[in-house]
C-alpha positions in Angstrom: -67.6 49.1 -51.7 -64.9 46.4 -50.9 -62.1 46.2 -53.9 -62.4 43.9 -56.6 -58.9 42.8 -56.5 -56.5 40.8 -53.7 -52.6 40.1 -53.7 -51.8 36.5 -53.2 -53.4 34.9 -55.5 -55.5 31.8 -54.5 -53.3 32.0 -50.9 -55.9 35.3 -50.2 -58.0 32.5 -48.5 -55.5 32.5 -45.6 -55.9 36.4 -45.7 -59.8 35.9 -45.1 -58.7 32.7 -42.6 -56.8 35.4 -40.3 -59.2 37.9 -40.3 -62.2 35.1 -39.3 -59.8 33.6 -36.7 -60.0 36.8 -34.8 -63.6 37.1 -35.2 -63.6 34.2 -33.8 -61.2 34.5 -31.1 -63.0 37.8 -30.0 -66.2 35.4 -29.6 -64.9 33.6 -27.5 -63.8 35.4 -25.0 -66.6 37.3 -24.7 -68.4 33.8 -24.0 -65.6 33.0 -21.5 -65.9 36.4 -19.7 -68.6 35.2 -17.7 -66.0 32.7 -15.7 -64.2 35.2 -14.8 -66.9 38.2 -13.7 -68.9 35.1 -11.3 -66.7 36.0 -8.4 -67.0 39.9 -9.0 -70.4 40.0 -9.6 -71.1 38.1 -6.4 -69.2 41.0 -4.5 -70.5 43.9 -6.4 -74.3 43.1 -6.4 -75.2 40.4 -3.8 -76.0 37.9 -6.6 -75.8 34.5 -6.1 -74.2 32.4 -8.3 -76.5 30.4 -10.1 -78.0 33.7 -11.2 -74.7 34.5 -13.1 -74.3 31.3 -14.4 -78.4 31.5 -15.9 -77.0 34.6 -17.9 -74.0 32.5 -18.9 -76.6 29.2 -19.9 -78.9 31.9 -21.9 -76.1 33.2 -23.4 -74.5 30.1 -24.7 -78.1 28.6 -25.1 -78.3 31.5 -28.1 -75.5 31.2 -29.5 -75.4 27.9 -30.3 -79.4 28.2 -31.3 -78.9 31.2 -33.6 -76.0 28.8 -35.6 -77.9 27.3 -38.5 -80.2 30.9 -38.9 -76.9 32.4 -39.0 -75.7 30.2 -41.5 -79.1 30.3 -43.8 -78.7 33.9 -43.4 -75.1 34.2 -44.8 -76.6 32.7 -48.1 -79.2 34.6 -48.0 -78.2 38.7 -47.0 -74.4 38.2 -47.5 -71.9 36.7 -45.3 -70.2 40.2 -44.6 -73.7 41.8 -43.7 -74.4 39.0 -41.4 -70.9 38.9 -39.6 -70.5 43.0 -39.1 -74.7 43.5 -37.6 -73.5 40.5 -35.3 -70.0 42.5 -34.0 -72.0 45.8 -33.8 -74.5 43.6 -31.5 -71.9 41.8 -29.4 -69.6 45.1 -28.8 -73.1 47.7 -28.1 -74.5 44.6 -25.6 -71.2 44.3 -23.8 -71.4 48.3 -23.8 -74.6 48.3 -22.3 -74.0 45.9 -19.8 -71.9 49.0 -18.2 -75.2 50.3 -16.8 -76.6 47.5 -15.4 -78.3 47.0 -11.8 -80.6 44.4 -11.6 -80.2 40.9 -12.0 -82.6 40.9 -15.7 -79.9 43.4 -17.0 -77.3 40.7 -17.3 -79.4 38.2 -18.2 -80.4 40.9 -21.2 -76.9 42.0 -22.0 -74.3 39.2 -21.2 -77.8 36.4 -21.8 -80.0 37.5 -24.8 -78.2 39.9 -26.8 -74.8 39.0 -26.5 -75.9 35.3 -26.8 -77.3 36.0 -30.5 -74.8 38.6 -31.9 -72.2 35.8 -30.6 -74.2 33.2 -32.4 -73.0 34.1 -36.3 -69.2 34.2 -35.0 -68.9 30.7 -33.9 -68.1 27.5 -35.1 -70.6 27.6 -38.0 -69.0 30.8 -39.5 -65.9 28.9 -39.8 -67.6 26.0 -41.4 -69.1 28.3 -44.1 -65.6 30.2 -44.6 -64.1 26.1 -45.1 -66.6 25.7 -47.8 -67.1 28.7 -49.3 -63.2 29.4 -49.5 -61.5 26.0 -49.3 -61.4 23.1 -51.8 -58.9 20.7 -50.3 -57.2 21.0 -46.9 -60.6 21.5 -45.0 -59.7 19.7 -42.2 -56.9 21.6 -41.8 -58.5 25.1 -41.9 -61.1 24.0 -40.0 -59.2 22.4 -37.0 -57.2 26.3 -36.8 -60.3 27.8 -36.9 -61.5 25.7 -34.3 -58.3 25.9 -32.3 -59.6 30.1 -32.2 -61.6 29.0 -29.2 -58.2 28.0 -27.2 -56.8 31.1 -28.4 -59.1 33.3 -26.8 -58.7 31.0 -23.5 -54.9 31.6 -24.4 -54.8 35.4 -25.3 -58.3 37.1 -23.1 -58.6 34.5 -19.5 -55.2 35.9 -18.2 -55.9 39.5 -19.2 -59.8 39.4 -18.1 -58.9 37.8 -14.8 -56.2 40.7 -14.2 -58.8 42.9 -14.9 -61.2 41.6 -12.5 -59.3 41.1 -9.7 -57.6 44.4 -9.3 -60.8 46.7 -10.9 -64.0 44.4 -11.0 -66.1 43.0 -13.6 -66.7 46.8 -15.4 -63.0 46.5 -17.1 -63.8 43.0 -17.9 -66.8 44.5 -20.1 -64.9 47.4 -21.6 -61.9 45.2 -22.5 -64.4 42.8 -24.8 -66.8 45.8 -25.8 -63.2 47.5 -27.5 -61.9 44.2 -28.6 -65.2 43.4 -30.4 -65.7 47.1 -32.0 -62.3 47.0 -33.4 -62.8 44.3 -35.3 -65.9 46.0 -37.9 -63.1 47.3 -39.8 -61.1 44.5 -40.7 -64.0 42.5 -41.8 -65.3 45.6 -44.0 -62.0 46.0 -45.9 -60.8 42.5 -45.7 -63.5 39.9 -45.8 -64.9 39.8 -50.0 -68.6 37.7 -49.8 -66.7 34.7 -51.5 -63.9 34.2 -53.8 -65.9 34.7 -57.0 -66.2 38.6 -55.6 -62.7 38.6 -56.7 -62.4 37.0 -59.5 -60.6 33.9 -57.8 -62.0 30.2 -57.1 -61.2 27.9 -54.1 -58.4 27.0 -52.9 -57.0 24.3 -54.6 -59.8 24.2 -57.1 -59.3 24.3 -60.6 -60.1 27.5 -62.7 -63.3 25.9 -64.1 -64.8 25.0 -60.6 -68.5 25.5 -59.7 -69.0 25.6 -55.9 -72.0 24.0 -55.1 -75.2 26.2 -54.4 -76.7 26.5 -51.2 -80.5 26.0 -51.3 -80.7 29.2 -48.3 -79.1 31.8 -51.0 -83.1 31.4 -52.5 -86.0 31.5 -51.0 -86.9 32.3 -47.4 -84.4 31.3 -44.6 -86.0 30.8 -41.9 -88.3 28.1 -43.8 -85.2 26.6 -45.2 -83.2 26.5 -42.4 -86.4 24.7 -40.4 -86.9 22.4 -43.5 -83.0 21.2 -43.1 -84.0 20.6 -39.7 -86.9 18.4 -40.4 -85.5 16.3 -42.8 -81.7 16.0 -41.4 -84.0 14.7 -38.3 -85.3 11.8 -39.7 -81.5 10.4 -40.1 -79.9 8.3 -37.5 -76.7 9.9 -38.2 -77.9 13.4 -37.1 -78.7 12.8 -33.5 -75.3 10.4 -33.4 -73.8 13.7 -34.2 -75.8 15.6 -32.0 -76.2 13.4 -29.0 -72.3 13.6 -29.1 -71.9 17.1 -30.0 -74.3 18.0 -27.2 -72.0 16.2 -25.1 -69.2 17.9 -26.0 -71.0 21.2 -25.0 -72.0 20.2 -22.0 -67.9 19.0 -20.8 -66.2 21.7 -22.4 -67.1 25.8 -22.3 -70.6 24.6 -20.6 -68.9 23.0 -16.8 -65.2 24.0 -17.7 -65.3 26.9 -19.0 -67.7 28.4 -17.0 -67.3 27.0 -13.6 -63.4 25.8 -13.4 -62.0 29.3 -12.4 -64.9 29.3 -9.1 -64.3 25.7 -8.8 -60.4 26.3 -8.2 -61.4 29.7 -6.1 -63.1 27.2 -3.8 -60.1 24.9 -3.2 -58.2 28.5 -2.5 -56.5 29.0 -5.9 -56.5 32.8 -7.0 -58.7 34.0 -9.7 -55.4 34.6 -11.9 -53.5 31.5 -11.5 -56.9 29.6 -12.2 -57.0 31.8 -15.4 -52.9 30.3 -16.3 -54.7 27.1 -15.9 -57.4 27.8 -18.4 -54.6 29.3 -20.9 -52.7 26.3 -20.3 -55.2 24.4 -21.7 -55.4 26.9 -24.4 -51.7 26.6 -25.4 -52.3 22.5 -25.9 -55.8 22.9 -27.7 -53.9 25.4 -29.6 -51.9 22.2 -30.9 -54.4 19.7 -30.6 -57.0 21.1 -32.5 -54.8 21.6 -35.3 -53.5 18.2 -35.3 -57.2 17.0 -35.1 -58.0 18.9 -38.4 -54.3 17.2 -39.8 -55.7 13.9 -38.7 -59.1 14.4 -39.8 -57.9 14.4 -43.6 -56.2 11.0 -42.9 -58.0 9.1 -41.0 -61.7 7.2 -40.3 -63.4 10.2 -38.2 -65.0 8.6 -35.7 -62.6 6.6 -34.5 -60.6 9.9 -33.6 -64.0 11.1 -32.0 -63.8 8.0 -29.7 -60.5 8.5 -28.7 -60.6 12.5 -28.1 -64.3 11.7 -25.6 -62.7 9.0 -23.6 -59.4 10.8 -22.6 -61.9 13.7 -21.9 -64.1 12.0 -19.6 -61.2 10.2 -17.8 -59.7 13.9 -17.8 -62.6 15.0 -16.0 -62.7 12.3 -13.8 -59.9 12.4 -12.8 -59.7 16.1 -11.6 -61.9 16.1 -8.3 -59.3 13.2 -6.9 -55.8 15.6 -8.3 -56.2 17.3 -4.8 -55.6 20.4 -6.6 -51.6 20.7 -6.4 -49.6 22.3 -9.0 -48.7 18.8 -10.3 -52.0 17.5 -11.1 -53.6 20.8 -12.3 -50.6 20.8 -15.0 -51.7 17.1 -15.5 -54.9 17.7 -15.6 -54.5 20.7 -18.1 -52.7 19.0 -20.9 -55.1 15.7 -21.3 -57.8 17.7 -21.0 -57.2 20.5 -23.4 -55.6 18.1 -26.1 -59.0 17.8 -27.3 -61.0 20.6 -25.6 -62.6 21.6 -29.3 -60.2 18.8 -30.9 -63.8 16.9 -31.9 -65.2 20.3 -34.4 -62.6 18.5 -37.7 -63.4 15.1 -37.6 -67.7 16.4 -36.5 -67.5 18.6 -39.2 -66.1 16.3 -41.9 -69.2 13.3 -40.9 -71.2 15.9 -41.2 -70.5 16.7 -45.1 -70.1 13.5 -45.8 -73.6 12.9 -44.6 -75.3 16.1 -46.1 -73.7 17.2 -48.7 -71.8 20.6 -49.4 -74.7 22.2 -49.9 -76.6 21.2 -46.9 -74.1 20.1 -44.8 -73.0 23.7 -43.0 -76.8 24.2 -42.0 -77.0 20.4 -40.4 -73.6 21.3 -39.1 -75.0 24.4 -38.0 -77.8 22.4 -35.8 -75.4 20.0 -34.7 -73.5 23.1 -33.1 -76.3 24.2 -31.8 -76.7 20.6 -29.7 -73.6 21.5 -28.3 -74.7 24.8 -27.3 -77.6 23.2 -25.8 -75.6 21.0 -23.8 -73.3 24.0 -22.7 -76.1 25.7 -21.5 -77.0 23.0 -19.7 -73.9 22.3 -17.7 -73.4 26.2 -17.1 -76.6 26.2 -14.9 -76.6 22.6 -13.8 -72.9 23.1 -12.6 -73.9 26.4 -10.6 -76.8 24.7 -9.2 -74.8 21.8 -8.0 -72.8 24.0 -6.6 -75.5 25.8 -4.4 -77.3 22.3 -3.6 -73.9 20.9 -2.6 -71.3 23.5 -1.6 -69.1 21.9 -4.3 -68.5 20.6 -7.8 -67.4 17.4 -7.4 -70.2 15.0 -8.5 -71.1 17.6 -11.5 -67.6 17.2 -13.1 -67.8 13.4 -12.5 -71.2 13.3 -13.9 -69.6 15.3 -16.7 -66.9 12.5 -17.2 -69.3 10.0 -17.7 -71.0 11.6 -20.5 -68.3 11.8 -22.3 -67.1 7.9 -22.4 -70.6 7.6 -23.4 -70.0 10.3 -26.2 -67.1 8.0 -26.7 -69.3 5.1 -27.3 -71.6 7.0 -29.5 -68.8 7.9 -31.8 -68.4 4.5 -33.2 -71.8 3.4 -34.1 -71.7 6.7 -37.1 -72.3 5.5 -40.5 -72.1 8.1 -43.8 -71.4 5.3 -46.2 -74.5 5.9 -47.7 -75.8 10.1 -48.1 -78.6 10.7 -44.9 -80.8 12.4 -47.4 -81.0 13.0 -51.0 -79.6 16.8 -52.1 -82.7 19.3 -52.4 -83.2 20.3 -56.0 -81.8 23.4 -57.2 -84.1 25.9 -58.2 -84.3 26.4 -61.7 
């Protein structure tokens, strides 16, 4: 039983912060650890590429679709419950993976379960901690929880690609199956279900404050969660959010993530120095991110989502024409990871003002998985390219273009007026 008492008063939120912002960080490199096993896996089992990169789509295809259950389900059986089944899942799948000989075994491992355990620790876990934990400063919070994803590029890519290059992929797995196990504990002893556990409110609420609650802490999830769906769905605002969200997927961990490391391997840059490249980009997402969430409290939303998808599509067009040399990679790496997850604050914020703080982290939670979707989507289609073409040129410029689109999108949102009217709470 976790201890009814915390130091730090109200500032205990930043202790619960920490603790999530590894969670989260772990996450993510586990869903980056594909980029860096393609090459291995090639050499150890004969597979061809786009086969790793279908684990890597199934994998990101699940845990941006299990987002919004996830959510529902942390109203439902406890936030804690939720988050520690999800590390036992990740850490025992990335164990299991160990054994594996046949193509189906990493699609099974590294695809399906990996791809759901992974899918409570991601961006919708940190929109629940905001709102269950946070009062003012959401933004904030929620652009260094967000800026987790760059950390794990920062802290894993350069230790993983080590690992594969002088022992394979099998010390890659072991690495994020550790990483992942060790993390049970802290969540246990340090992660209460919500402030009221122990005895506090939010942050920067007032003793007397109610937080709203969630229709999903009654009834049955899956039907609510579905329900959310169905009516956020009828809303123009939604599928502005998730056209652009999907978008943002599909030119970030989807085709960069996944495919830049083999993309530099075939212009003759090592495994490792691709991986400095990738933490590079994880050093200035580090800053942009949390600027973004700064911003974010400041200033009209969508315009910042404008600006952040057109630097991002010129950034991407712009990197098949750098010709690869130390210059433009560094170039390349600091527009481009300015705002590699710098669009989660300003998504996030539309997204409550559209829904409501009681609905608003389960539309959020579908918006995610858009992006997800779109991931997935650029995972295969960029290893597919790659086998049709020999190269990755016209996927990353095809890549670019979605996101001046995305850019475009931004600017027709509209929450001046609630999408839908707040469900009634149960008596």
């Amino acid at each position: 039983m976790i201890a009814q008492s915390r130091p730090f008063g109200q500032r205990y939120a930043f202790v619960v912060v920490a603790v999530i912002f590894l969670c989260l960080l772990i996450a993510a490199g586990l869903r980056s650890a594909p980029a860096v096993m393609m090459l291995p896996l090639e050499e150890s089992f004969g597979w061809r590429r786009d086969v790793v990169s279908l684990a890597a789509a199934i994998g990101i295809f699940l845990y941006g679709l299990t987002g919004p259950f996830a959510a529902a389900l942390m109203e439902r059986i406890g936030l804690r419950r939720t988050l520690l089944a999800s590390l036992v899942l990740m850490s025992g799948s990335t164990a299991l993976s160990l054994l594996m000989t046949e193509p189906w075994h990493l699609l099974l491992t590294w695809g399906v379960f990996s791809g759901v355990g992974s899918g409570a620790v991601a961006t919708v876990l940190g929109a629940t901690i905001v709102n269950r934990w946070f009062k003012t400063n959401r933004g904030l919070v929620m652009g260094l929880m967000s800026a987790s994803a760059a950390t794990g590029l920062l802290v894993f890519l350069p230790l993983l690609a080590a690992l594969a290059q002088s022992g394979g992929w099998k010390p890659v797995a072991i690495a994020i199956a550790v990483a992942t196990a060790c993390l049970v504990p802290l969540v246990y002893l340090l992660v209460p279900e919500r402030p009221a556990s122990i005895g506090m409110v939010r942050y920067g609420a007032d003793v007397d404050d109610v937080p709203p609650v969630p229709p999903a802490s009654q009834g049955n999830f899956l039907t609510h969660t579905l329900s959310t769906l169905r009516r956020a769905a009828g809303t123009r605002v939604f599928w502005y959010l998730f056209a652009t969200f999907f978008i943002c997927g599909f030119t970030t961990n989807g085709l960069v993530g996944t495919h830049l490391i083999a993309f530099c391997g075939d212009m003759g840059i090592g495994q490792v120095q691709a991986a400095g490249l990738l933490s590079l980009m994880g050093i200035f997402d580090l800053i942009g991110t949390t600027l973004s969430g700064w911003l974010t409290d400041r200033f009209d939303p969508r315009k910042l989502l404008g600006v952040y998808y057109g630097i991002r599509g010129l950034s991407l067009i712009y990197l098949p024409y750098s010709g690869f040399s130390s210059t433009s990679l560094i170039i390349f790496a600091v527009l481009y990871g300015l705002d590699w997850i710098a669009t989660v604050p300003p998504t996030l914020r539309l997204s409550n003002e559209a829904f409501g703080d009681r609905s608003g982290p389960i539309v959020f939670g579908w918006i995610v998985a858009g992006h997800q979707v779109g991931a997935a989507a650029a995972a295969f289609f960029g290893g597919t390219m790659r086998e049709l073409q020999g190269n990755y040129e016209l996927a990353f410029l095809i890549a670019g273009m979605t996101a001046i689109a995305a850019a475009c999108i931004s600017l027709l949102i509209n929450t001046s007026r609630p999408a839908f009217e707040p469900e009634p709470r149960a008596a």
